[in-house]
Each structure stands twice: as C-alpha cells, then as structure tokens.
NUVOKE-745364 format. One record per residue (C-alpha): residue in three letters; residue number from 1; chain; x, y, z. Coordinates in Angstrom, 3 decimals. Layout:
(atom ALA, NUM, A, (X, Y, Z)) ...
END
This chain:
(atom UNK, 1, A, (95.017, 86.799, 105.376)) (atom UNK, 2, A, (93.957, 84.372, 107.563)) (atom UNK, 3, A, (95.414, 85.034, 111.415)) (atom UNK, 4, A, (95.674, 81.363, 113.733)) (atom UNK, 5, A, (97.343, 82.337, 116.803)) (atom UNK, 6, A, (97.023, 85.491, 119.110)) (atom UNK, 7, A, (99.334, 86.407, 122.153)) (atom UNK, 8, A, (97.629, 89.146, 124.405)) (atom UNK, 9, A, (100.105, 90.814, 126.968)) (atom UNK, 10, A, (98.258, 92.940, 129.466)) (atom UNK, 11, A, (99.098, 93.254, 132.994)) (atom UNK, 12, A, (95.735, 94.027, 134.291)) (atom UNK, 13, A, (92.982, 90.699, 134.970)) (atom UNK, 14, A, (89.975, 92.571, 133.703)) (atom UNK, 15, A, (91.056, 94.116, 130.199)) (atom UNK, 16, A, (92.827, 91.101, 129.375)) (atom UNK, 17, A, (89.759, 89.029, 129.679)) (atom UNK, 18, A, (88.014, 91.551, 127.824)) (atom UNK, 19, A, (90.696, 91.180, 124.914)) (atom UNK, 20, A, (90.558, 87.478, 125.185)) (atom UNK, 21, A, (86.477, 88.276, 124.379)) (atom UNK, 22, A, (86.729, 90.677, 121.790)) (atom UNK, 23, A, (89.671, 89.159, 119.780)) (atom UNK, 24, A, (87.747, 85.710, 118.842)) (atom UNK, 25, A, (84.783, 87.643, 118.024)) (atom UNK, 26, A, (86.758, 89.922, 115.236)) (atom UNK, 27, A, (88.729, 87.393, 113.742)) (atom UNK, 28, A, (87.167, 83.791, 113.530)) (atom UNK, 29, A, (90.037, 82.795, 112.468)) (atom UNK, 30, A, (92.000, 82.348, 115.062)) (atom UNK, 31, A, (92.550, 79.217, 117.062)) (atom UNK, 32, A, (94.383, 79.830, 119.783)) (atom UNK, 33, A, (95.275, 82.550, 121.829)) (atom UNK, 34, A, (98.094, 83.041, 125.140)) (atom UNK, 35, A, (98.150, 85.674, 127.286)) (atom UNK, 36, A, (100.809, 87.396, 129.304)) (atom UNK, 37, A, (100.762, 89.739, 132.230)) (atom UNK, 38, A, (104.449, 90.841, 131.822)) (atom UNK, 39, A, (107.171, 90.925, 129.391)) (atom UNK, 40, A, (108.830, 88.098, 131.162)) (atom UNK, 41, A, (105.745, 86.226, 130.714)) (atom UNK, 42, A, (105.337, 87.624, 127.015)) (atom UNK, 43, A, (108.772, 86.264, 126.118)) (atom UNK, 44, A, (108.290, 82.567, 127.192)) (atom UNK, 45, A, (104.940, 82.359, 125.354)) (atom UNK, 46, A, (107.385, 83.396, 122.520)) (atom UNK, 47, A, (109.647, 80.760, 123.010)) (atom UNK, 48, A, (107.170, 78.175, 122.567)) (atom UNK, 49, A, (105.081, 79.189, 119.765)) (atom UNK, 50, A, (105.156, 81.616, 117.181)) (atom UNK, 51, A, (102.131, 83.917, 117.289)) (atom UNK, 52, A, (100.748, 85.283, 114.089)) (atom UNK, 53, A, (99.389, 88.818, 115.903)) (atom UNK, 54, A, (99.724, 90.196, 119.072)) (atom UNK, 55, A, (97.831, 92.496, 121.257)) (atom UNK, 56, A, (100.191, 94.518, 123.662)) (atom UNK, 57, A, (99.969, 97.172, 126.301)) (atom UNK, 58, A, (102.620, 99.488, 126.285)) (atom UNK, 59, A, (103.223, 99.714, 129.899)) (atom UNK, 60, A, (103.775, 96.868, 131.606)) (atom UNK, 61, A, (104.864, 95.638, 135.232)) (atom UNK, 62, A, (108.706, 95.028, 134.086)) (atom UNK, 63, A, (109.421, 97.721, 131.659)) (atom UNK, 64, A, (107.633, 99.304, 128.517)) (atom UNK, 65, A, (106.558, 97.323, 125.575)) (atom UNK, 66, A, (109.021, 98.276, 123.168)) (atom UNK, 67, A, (111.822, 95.715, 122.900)) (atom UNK, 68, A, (109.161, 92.861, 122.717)) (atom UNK, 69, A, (107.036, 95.003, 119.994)) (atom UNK, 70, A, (110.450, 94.566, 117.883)) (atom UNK, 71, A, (110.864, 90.899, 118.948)) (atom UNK, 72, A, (107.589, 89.872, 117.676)) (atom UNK, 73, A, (107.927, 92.395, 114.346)) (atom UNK, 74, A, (111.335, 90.346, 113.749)) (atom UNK, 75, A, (109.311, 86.989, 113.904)) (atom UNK, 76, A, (107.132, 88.252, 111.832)) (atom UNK, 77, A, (104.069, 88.701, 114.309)) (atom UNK, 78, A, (101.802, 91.543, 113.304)) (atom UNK, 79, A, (101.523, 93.761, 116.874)) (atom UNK, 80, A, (98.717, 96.024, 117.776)) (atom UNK, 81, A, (99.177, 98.282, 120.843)) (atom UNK, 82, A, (96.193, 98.327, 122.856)) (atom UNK, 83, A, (96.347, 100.774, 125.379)) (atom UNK, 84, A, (94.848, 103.527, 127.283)) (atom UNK, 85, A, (97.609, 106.174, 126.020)) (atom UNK, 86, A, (96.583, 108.679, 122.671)) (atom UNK, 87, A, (99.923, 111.113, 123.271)) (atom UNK, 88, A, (102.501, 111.487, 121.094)) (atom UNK, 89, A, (105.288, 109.988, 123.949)) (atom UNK, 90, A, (103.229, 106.847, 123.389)) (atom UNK, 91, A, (102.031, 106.537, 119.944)) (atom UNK, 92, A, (105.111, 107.819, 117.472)) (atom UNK, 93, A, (107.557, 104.678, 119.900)) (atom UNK, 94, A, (105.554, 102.471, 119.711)) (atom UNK, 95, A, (104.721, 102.536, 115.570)) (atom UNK, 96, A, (108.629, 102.873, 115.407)) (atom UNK, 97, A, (109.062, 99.798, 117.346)) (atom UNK, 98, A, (107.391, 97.826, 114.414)) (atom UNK, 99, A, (103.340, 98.174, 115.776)) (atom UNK, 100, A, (101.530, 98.246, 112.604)) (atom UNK, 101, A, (98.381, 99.084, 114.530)) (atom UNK, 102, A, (97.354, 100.918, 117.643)) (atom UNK, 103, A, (93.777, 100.634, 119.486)) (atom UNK, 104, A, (92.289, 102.464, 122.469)) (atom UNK, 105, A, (91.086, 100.004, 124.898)) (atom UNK, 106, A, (88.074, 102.709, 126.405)) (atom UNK, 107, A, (86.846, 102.796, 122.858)) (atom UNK, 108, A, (83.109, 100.745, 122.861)) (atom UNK, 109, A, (83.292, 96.857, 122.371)) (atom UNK, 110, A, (82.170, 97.290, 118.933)) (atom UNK, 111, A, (84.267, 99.850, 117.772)) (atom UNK, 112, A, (87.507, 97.812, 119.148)) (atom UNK, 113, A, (86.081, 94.890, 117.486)) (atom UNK, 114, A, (85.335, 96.288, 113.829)) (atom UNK, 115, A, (89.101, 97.775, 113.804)) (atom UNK, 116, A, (91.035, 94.869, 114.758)) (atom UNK, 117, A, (88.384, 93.305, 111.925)) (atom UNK, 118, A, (90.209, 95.047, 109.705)) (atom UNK, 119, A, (93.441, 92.815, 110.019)) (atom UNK, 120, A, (91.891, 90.708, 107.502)) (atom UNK, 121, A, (91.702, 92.849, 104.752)) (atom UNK, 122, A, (95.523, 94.043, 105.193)) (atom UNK, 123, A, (94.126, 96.926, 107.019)) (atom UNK, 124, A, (96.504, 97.120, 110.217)) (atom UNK, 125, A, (93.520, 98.744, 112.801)) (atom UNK, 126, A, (94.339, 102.253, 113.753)) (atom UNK, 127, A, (91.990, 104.429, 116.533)) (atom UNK, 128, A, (90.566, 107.446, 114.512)) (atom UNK, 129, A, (92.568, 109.989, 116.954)) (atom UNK, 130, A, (95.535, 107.651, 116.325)) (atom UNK, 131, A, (95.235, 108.187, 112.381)) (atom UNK, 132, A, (94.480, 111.621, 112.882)) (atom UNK, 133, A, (97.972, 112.187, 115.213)) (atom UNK, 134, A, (99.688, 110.465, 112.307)) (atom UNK, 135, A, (98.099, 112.234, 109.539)) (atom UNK, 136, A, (99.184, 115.694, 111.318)) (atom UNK, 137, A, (102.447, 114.099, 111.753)) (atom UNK, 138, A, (103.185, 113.207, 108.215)) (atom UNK, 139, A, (101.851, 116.229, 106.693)) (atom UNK, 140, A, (103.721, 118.753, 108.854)) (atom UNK, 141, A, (106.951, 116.506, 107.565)) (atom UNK, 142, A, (105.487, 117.339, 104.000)) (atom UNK, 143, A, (105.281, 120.580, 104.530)) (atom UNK, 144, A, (108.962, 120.738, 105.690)) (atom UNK, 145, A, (111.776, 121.525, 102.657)) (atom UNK, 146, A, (113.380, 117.882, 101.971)) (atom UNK, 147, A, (117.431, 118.081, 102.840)) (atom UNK, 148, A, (119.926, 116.342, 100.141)) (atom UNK, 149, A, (119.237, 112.718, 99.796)) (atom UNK, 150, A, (115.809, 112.850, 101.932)) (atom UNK, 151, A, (113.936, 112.155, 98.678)) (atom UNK, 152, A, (113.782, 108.177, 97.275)) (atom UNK, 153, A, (116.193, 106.927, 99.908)) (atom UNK, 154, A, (113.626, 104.144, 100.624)) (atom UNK, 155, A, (113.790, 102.206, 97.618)) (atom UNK, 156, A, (110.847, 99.583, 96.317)) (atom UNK, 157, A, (110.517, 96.928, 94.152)) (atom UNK, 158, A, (108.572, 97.642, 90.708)) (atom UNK, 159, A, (105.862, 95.447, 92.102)) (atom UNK, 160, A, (105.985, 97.053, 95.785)) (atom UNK, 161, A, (105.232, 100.115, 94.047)) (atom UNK, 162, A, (102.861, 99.338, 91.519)) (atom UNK, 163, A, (100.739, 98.045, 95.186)) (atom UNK, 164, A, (101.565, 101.370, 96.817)) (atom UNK, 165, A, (100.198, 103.401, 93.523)) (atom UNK, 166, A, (97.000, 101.293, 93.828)) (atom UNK, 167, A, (96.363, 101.575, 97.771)) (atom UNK, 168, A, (96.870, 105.569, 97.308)) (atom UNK, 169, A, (94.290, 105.601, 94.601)) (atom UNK, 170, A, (91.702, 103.900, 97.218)) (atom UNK, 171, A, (91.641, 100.399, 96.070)) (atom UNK, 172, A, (91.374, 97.520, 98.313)) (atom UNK, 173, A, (93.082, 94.116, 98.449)) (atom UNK, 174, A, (90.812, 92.215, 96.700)) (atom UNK, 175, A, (90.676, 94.266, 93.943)) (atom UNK, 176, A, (94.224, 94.669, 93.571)) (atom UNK, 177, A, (94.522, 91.157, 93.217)) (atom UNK, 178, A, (92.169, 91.509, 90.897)) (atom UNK, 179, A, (94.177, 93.880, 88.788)) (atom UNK, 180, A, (97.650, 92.589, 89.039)) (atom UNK, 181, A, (96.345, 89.001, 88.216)) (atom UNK, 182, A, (97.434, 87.611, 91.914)) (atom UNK, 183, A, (95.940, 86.401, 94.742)) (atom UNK, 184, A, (94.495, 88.429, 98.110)) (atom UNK, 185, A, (97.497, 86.649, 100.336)) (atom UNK, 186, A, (99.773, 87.994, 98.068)) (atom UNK, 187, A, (98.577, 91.494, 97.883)) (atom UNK, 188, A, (98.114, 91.367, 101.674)) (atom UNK, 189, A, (102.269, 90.459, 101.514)) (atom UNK, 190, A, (103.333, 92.862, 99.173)) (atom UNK, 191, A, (101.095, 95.698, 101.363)) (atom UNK, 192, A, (102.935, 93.997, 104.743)) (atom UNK, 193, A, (106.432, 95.004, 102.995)) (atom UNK, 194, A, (105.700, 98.279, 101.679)) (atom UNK, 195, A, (104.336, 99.424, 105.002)) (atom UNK, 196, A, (107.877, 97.845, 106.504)) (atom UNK, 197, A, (109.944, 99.352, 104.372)) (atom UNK, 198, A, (108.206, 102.739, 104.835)) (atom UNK, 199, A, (107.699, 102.276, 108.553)) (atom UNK, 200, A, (104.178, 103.310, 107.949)) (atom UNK, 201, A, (101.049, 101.573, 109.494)) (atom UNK, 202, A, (98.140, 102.953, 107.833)) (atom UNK, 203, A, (96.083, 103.386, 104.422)) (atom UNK, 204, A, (96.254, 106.468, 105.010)) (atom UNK, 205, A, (99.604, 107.071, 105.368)) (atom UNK, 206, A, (100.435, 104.604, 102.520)) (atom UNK, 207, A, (98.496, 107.732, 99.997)) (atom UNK, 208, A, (100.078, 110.151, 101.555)) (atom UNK, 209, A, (103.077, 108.396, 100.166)) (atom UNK, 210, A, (102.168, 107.295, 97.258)) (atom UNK, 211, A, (101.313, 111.311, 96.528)) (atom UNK, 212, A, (104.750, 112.542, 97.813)) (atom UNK, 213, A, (106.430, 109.753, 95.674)) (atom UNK, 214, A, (104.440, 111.347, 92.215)) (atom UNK, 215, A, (102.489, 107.970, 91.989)) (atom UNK, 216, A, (99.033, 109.198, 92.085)) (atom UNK, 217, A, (98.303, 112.999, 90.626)) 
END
C-alpha cells in the first residue's frame, strides 16, 4: 500500500538527516516528509497533517516516545521505532505502544533500507535480533499452561482469519489477493487489523498464531 507522507522524530542532526536519506530511497512513494527533534515538535507536525508512517526514536529530549507512538497508532499512522536500543526495556514498550515495526539505526544503509522496503508489501520492518527477541518471547508464552479464558479471548472476523490462516502458511499479499478474489490494498487492511487486534507486528509472529489458534497443522 502506497505510503505519501513520513514524519521522522529524532533528536539528534546527523541520524535524522540520514533517515530523511534513507526513507525516500525505500519507499518512492512518498511525497513528503517532516521531521521533529522532540515530542513537542512531533505533536505540532501532527496537528497539521496527518502522516501515513512515522519513524521515531524512543528517547527523546522531553520524555520517551511512547504516548506519541499511541497518538499516531490512533490516527492511524503506521510507526517504526528507529533506535539504537535491542533490550527488552525498549523493545516489548514500545511494540505495546502500537509500533508495528522496530529498526536499528547502526544497522548498514542497505540493510535499514530493504526493511523499511518492506512496508509495501504489508510487511511492518522488524531488525533480525528484534524478531528473534520476539520469537523467544512468544514461544516461552507458548510454552506456558494457558489460565481459564486465556484461549480465543481475541476474537476475529471470518475474513480476518481466513488472512491470518494464509500469512501462517507463508503466503504473501499479492497472492492472497489472489486467492480470496480481492485486491493487494485490501489484503494489506485486513493484515493491518489482524496484527491490531493481536498486538503483534510481525509475519512471524502472525504463524506463530495462526499455529496456536489450530489454523495451520
């Protein structure tokens, strides 16, 4: 799906810029994109247009990135935490907060640009030590007994989960679409809900899901 405007909140001159570089050159897309260098800053970019993704540090001059990561989510801005930080104290807030990616900013140029590439396909852009934390993360919750009422609480539409059943078996937007008889933005909508309603961020975890839920054997 198609992204036309980008905020990028990062306090420092130098990674920003290199951001502002990187983003245009993964997603052609886009048309604009504002930058911030606090959350004060963030907010008023906010208030005058709405962005469709967002690029934000998690520690910034006037407080951590949380609160405005659930702002944007609510607007229905897609938010990608780039950062420095690959600890759990970081990572697990700031997917909870309604990031539905999460990039290392000392990765290479071209390995920051082919993940946020990824946006386009549906594919929120997760660093592979990121996917890896949440892989551990979900399958030591797997391994635990479920408690009364832990299993199904999430419900999803027939459709939501007839998406979720194909993404665990590997297939890829277009050819869900493909299958279903609908188009790629669709798909890409139906995947954006699913992950909401399951707070998950990933492909990955999306199977994982899919498996625990009986949907793929």
């Amino acid at each position: 799906m198609p992204h036309h405007s980008a905020l990028i909140v990062e306090d420092l001159d130098e990674p920003r810029q290199w951001l502002a570089d990187v983003l245009p050159r993964a997603l052609p897309s886009l048309l604009s994109v504002d930058t911030a260098a606090t959350l004060q800053e963030a907010r008023a970019r906010m208030s005058s247009r709405r962005h469709d993704l967002a690029l934000v540090d998690w520690s910034l001059p006037d407080g951590t990135a949380q609160e405005l990561i659930g702002s944007l989510s609510r607007q229905g801005t897609l938010v990608v935490v780039a950062t420095i930080h690959d600890d759990d104290s970081h990572v697990f807030p700031a997917l909870q907060a309604g990031a539905c990616g999460y990039v290392l900013k000392s990765q290479p140029r071209a390995v920051v640009e082919a993940q946020l590439r990824r946006i386009e396909q549906g594919e929120p852009p997760l660093s592979p030590s990121i996917a890896m934390r949440v892989l551990q993360h979900f399958r030591q919750h797997e391994q635990a007994p479920p408690t009364d009422g832990q299993e199904g609480d999430i419900r999803l539409t027939e459709r939501e989960v007839d998406i979720l059943r194909l993404i665990g078996k590997g297939y890829k937007a277009a050819e869900i679409a493909r299958l279903l008889s609908i188009t790629v933005n669709t798909v890409n909508t139906y995947v954006r809900d699913v992950y909401r309603k399951l707070g998950i961020c990933s492909r990955a975890e999306a199977a994982l899901e899919a498996s625990r839920r009986g949907l793929i054997h």
